[in-house]
MOPAC internal coordinates of N, CA, C and O (Angstrom, degrees):
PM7 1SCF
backbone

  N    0.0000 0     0.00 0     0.00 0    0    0    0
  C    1.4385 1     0.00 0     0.00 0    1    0    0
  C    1.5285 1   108.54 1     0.00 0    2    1    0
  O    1.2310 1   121.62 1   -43.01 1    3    2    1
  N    1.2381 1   114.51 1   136.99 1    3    2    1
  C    1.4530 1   140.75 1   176.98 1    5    3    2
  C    1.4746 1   107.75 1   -84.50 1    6    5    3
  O    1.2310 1   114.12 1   -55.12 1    7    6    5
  N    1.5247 1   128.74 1   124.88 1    7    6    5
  C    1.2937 1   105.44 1   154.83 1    9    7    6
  C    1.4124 1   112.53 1  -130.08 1   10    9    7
  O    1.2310 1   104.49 1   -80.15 1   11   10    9
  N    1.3525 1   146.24 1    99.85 1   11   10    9
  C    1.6383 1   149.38 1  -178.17 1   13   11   10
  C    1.7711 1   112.53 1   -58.49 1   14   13   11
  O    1.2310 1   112.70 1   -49.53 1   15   14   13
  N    0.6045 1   131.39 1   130.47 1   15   14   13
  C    1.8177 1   169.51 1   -97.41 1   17   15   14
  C    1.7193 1   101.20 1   158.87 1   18   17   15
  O    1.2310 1   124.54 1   -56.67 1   19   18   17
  N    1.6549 1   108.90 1   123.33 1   19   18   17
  C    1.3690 1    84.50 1   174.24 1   21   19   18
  C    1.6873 1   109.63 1   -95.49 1   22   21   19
  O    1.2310 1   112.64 1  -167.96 1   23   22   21
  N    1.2944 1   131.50 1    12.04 1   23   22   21
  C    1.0433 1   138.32 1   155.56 1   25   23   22
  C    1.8290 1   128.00 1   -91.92 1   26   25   23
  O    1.2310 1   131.19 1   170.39 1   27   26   25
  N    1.8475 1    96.00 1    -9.61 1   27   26   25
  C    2.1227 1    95.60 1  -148.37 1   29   27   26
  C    1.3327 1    72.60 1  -138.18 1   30   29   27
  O    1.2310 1   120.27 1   -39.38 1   31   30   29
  N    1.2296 1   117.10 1   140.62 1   31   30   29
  C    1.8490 1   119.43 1   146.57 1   33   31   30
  C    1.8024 1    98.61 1  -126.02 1   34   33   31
  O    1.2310 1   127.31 1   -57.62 1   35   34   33
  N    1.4740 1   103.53 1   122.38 1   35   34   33
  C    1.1979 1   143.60 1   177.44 1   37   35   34
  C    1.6281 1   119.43 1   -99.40 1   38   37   35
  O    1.2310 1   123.65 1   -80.95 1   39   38   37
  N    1.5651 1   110.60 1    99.05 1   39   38   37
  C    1.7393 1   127.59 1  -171.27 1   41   39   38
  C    1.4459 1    78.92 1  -107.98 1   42   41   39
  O    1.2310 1   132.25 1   -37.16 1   43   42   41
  N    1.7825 1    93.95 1   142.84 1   43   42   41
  C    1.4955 1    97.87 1   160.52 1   45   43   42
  C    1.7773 1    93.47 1  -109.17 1   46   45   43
  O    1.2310 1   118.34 1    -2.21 1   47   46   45
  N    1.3282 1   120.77 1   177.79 1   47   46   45
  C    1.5019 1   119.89 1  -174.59 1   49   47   46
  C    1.5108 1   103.96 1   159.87 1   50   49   47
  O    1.2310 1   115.06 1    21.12 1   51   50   49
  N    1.1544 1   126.97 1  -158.88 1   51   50   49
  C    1.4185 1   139.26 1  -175.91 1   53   51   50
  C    1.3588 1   110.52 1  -137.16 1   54   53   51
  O    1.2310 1   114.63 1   -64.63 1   55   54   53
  N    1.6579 1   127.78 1   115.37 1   55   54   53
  C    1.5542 1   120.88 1  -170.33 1   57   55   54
  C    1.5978 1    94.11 1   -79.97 1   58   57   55
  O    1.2310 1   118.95 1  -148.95 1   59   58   57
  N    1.3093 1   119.61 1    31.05 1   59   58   57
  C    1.9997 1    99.01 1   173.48 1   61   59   58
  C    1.9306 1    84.42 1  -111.62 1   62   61   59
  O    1.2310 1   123.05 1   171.39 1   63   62   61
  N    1.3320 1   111.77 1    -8.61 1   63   62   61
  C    1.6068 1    93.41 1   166.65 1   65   63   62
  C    1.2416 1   111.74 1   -82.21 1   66   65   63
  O    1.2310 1   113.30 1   -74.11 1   67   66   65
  N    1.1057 1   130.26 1   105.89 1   67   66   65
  C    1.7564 1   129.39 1   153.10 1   69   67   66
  C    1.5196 1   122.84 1   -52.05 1   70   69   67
  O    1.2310 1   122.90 1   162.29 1   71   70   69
  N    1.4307 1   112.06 1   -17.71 1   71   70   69
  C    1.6028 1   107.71 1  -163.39 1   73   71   70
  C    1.8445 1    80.16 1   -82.22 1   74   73   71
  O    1.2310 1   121.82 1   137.47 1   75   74   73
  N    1.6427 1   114.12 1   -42.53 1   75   74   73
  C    1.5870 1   105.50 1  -177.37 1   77   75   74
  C    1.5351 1   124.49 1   -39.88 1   78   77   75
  O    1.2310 1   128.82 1   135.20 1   79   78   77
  N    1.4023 1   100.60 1   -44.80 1   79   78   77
  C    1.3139 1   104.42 1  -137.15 1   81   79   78
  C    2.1255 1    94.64 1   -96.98 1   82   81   79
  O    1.2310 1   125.52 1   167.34 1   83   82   81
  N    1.7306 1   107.00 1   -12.66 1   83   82   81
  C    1.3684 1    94.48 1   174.17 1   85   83   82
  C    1.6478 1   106.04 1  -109.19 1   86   85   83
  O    1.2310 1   120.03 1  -144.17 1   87   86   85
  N    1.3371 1   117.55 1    35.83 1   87   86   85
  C    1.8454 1   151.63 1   179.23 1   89   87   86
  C    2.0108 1    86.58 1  -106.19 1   90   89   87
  O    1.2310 1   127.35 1   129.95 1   91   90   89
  N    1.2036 1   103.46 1   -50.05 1   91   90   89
  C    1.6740 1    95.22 1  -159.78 1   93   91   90
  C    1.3579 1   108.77 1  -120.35 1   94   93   91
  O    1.2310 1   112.87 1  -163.06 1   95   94   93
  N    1.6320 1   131.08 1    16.94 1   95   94   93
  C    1.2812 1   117.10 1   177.16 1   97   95   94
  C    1.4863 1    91.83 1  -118.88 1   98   97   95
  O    1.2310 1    95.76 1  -171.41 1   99   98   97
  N    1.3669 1   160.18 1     8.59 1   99   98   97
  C    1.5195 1   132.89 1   166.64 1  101   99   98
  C    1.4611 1    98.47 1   -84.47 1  102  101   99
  O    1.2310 1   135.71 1   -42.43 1  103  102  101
  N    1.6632 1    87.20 1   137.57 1  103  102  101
  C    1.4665 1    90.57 1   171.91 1  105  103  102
  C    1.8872 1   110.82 1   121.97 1  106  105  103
  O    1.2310 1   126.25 1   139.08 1  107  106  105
  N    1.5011 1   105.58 1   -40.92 1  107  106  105
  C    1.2879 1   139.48 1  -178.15 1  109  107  106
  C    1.5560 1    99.48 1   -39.89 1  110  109  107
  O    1.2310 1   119.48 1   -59.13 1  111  110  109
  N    1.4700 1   118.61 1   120.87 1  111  110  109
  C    1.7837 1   115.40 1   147.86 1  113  111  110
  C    1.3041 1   112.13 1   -56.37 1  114  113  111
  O    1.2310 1   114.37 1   141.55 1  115  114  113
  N    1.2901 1   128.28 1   -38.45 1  115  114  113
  C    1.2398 1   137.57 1  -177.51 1  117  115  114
  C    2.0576 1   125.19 1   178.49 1  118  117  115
  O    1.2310 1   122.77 1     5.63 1  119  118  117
  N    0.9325 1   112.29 1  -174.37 1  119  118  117
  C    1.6066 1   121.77 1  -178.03 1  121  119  118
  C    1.2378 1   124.41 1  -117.35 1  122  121  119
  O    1.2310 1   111.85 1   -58.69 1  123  122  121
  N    1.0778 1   132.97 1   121.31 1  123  122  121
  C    1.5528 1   124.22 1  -175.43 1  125  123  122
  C    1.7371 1    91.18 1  -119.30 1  126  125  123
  O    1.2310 1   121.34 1   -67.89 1  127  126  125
  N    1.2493 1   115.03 1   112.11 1  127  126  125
  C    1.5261 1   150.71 1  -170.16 1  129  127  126
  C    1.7336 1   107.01 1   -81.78 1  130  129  127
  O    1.2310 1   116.44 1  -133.74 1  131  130  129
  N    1.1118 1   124.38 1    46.26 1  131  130  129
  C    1.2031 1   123.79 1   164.55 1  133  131  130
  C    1.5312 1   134.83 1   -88.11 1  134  133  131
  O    1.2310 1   122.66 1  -155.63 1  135  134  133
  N    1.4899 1   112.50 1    24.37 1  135  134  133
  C    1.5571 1   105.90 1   165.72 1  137  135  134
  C    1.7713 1   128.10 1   -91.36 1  138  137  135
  O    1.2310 1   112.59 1    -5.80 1  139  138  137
  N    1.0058 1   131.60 1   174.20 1  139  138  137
  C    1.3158 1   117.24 1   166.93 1  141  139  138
  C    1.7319 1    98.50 1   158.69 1  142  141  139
  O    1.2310 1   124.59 1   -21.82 1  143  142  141
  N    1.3511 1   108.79 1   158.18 1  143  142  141
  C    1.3078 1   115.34 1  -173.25 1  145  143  142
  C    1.6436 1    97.30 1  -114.20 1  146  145  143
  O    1.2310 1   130.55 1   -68.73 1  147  146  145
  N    1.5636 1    97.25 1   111.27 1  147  146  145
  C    1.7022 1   115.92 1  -171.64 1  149  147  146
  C    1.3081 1   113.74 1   -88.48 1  150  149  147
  O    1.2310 1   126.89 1   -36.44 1  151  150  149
  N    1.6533 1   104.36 1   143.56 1  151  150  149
  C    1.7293 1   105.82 1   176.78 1  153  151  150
  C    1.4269 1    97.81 1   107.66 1  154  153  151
  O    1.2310 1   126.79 1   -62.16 1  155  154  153
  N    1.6296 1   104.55 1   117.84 1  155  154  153
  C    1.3026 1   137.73 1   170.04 1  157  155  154
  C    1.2932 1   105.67 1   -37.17 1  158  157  155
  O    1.2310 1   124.08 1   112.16 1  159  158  157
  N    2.0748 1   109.78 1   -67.84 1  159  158  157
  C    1.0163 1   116.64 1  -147.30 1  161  159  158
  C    2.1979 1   101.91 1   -93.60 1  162  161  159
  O    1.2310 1   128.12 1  -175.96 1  163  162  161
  N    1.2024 1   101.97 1     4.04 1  163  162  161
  C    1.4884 1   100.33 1   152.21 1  165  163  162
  C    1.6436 1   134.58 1   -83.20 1  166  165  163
  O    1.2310 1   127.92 1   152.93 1  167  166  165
  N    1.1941 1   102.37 1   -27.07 1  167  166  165
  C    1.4523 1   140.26 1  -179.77 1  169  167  166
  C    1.8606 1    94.87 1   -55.96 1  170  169  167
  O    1.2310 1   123.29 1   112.29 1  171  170  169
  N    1.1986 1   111.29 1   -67.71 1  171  170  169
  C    1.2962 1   140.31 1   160.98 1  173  171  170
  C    1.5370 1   115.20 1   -52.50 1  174  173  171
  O    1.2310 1   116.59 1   130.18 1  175  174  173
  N    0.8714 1   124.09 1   -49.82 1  175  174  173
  C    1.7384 1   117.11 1   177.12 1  177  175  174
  C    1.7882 1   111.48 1   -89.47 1  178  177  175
  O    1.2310 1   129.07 1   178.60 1  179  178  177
  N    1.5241 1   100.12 1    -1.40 1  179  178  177
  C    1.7502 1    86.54 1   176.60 1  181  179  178
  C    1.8072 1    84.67 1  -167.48 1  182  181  179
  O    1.2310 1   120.89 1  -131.00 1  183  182  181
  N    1.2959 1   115.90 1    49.00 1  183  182  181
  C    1.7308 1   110.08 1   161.37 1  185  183  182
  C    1.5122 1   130.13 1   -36.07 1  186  185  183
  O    1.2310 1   124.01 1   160.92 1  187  186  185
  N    1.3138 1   109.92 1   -19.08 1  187  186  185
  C    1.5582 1   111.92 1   179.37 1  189  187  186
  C    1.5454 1   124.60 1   -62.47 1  190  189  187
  O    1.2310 1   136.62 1   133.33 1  191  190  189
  N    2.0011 1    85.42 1   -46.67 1  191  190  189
  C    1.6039 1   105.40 1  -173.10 1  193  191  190
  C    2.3332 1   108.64 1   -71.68 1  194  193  191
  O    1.2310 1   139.92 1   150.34 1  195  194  193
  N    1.4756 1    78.97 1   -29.66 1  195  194  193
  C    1.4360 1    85.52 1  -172.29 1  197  195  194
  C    1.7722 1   112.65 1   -65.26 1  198  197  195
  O    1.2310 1   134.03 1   149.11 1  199  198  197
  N    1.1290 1    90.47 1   -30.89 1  199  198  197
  C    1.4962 1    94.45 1  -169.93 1  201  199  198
  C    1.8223 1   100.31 1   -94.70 1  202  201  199
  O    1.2310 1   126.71 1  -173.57 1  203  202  201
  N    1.0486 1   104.70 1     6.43 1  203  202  201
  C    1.6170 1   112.66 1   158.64 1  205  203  202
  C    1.4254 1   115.84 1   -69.75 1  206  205  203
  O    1.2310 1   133.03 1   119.63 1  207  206  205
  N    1.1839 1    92.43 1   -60.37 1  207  206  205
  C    1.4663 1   110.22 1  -169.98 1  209  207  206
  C    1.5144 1   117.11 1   -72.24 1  210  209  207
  O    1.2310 1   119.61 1   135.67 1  211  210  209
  N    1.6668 1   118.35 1   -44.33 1  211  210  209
  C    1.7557 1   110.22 1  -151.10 1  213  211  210
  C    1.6887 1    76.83 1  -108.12 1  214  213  211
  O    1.2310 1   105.15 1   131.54 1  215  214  213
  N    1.3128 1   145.08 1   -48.46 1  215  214  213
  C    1.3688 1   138.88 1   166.66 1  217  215  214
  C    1.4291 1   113.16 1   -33.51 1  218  217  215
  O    1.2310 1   130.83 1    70.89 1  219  218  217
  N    1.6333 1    96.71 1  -109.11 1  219  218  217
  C    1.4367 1   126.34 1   178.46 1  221  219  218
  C    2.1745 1   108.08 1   -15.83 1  222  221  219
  O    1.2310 1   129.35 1   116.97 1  223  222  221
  N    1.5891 1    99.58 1   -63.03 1  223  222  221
  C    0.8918 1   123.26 1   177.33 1  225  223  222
  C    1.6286 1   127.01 1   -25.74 1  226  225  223
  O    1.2310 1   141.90 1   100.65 1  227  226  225
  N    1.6423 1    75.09 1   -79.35 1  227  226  225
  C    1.6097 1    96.66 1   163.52 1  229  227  226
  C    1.5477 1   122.76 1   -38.58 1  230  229  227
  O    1.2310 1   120.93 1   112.25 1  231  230  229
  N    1.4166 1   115.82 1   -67.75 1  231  230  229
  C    1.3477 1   133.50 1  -179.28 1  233  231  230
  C    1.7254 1   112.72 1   -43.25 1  234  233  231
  O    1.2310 1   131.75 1   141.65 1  235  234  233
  N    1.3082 1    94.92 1   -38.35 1  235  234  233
  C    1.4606 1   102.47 1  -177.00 1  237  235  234
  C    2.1038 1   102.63 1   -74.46 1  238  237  235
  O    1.2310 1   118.93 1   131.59 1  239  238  237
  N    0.9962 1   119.64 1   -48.41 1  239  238  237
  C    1.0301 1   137.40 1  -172.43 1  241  239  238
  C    1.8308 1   101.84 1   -58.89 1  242  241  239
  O    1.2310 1   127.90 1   139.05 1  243  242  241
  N    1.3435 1   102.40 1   -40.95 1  243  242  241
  C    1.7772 1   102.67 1   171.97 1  245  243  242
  C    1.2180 1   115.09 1   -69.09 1  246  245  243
  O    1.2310 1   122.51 1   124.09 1  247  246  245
  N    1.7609 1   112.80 1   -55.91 1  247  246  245
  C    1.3001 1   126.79 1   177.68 1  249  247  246
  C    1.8992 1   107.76 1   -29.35 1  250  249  247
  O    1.2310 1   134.39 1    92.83 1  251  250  249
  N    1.7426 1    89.78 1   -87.17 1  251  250  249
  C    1.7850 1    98.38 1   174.98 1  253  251  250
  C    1.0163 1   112.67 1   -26.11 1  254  253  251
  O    1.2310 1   104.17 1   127.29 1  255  254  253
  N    1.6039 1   146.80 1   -52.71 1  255  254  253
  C    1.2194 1   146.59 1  -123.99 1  257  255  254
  C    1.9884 1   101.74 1  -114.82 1  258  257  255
  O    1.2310 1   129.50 1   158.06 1  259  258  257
  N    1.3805 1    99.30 1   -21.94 1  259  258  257
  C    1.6129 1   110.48 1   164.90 1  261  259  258
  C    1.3586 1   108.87 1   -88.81 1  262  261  259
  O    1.2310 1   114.44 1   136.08 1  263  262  261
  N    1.4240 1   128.14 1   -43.92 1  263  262  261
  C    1.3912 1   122.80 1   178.73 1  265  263  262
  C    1.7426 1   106.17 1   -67.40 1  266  265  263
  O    1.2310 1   124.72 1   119.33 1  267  266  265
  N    0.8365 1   108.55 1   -60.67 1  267  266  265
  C    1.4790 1   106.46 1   173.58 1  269  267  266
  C    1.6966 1   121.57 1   -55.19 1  270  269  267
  O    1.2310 1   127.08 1  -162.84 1  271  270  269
  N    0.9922 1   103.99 1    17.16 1  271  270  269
  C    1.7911 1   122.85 1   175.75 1  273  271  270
  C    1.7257 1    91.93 1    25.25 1  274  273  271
  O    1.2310 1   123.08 1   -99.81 1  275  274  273
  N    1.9967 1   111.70 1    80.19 1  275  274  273
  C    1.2526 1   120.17 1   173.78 1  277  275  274
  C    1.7012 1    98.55 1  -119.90 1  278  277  275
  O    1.2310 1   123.78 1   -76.59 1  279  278  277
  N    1.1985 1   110.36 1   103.41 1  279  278  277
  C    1.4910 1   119.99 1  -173.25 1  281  279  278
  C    1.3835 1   117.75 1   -48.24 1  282  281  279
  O    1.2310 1   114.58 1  -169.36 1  283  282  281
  N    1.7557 1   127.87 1    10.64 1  283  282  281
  C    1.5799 1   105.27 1   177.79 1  285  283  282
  C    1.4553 1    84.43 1   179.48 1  286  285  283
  O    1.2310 1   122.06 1   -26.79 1  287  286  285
  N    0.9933 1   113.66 1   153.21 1  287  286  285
  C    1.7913 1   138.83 1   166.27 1  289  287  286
  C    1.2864 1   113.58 1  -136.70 1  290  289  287
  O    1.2310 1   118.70 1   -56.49 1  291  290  289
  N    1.1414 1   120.08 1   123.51 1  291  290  289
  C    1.4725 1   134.33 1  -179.31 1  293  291  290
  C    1.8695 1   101.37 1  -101.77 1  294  293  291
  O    1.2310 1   121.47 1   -85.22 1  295  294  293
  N    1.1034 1   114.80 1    94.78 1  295  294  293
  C    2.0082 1   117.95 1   177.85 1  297  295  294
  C    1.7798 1   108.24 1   -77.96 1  298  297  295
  O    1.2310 1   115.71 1   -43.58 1  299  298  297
  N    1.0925 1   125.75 1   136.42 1  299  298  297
  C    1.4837 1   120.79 1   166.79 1  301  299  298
  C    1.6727 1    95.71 1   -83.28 1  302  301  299
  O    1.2310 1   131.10 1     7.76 1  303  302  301
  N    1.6717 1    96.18 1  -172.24 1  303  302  301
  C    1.5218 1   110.20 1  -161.08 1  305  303  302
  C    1.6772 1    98.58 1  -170.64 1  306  305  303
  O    1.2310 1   118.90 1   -32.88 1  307  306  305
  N    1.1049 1   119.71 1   147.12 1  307  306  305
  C    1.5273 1   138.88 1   164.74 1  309  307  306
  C    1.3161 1   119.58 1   -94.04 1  310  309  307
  O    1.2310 1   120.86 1   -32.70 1  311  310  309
  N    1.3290 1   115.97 1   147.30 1  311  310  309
  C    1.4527 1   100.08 1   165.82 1  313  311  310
  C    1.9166 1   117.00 1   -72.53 1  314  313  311
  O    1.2310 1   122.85 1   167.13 1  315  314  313
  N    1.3355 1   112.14 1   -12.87 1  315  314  313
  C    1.2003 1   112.67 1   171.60 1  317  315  314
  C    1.3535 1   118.18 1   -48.57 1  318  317  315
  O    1.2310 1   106.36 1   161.94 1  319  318  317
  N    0.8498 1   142.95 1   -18.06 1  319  318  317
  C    1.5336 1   148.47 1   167.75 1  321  319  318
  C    1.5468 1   118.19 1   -66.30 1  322  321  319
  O    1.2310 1   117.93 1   158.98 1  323  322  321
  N    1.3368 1   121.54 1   -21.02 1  323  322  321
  C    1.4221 1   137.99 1   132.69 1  325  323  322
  C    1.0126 1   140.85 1   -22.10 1  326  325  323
  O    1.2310 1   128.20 1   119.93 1  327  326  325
  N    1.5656 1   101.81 1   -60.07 1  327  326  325
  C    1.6278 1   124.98 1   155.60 1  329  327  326
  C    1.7897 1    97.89 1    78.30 1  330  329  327
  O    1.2310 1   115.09 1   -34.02 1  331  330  329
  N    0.8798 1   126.92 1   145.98 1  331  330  329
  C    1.7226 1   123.48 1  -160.78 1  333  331  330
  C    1.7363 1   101.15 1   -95.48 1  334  333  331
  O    1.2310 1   137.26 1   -66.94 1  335  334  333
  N    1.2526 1    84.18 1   113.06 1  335  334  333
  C    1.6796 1   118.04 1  -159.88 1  337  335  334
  C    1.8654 1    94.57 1  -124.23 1  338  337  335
  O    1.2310 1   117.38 1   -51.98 1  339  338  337
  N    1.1856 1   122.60 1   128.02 1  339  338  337
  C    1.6513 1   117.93 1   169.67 1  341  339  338
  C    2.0596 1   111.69 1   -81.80 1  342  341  339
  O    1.2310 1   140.26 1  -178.94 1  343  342  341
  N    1.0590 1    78.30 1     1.06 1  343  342  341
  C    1.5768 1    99.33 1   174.59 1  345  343  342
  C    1.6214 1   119.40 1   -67.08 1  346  345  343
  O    1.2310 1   127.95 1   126.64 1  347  346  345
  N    1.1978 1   102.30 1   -53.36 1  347  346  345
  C    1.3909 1   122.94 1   179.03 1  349  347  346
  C    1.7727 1   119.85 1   -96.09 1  350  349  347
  O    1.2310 1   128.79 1   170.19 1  351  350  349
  N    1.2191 1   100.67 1    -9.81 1  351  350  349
  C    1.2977 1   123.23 1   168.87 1  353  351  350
  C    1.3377 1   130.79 1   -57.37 1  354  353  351
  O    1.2310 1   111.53 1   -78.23 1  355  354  353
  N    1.5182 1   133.57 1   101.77 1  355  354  353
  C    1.2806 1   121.29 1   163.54 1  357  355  354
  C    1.5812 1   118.34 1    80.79 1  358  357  355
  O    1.2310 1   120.10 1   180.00 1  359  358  357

């Protein structure tokens, strides 16, 4: 799905397809990197799929976005990557 923005164009798709994502990144000001399969304890009950998605994913999402000479990617992030530390705590 397509959605037009006269500032944003919004593809829905899957970043583990590469054929998608170098179909819809020439041309790009840039990428705003918001997919990923959230939750520690999913990560943990099915690591394969996860590391499909926020790995694999990712990589593909840089790749396309360098081949397609797209000058910037903006990636989100969790604080889960922290990992529960009393360090960072409070």
């Amino acid at each position: 799905m397509k959605i037009d923005h006269p500032r944003v164009t919004f593809f829905e798709g899957s970043i583990t397809d590469l054929d998608l994502l170098m179909e819809v990144f020439p041309g790009a000001d840039g990428i705003f990197h918001q997919a990923a399969i959230p939750s520690v304890s999913r990560s943990v009950k099915d690591p394969l799929a996860s590391n499909e998605a926020n790995v694999t994913g990712t990589v593909k999402v840089l790749v396309a976005a360098k081949d397609c000479g797209v000058p910037a990617v903006v990636a989100a992030s969790s604080s889960s990557v922290y990992g529960d530390t009393p360090v960072l705590s409070g």
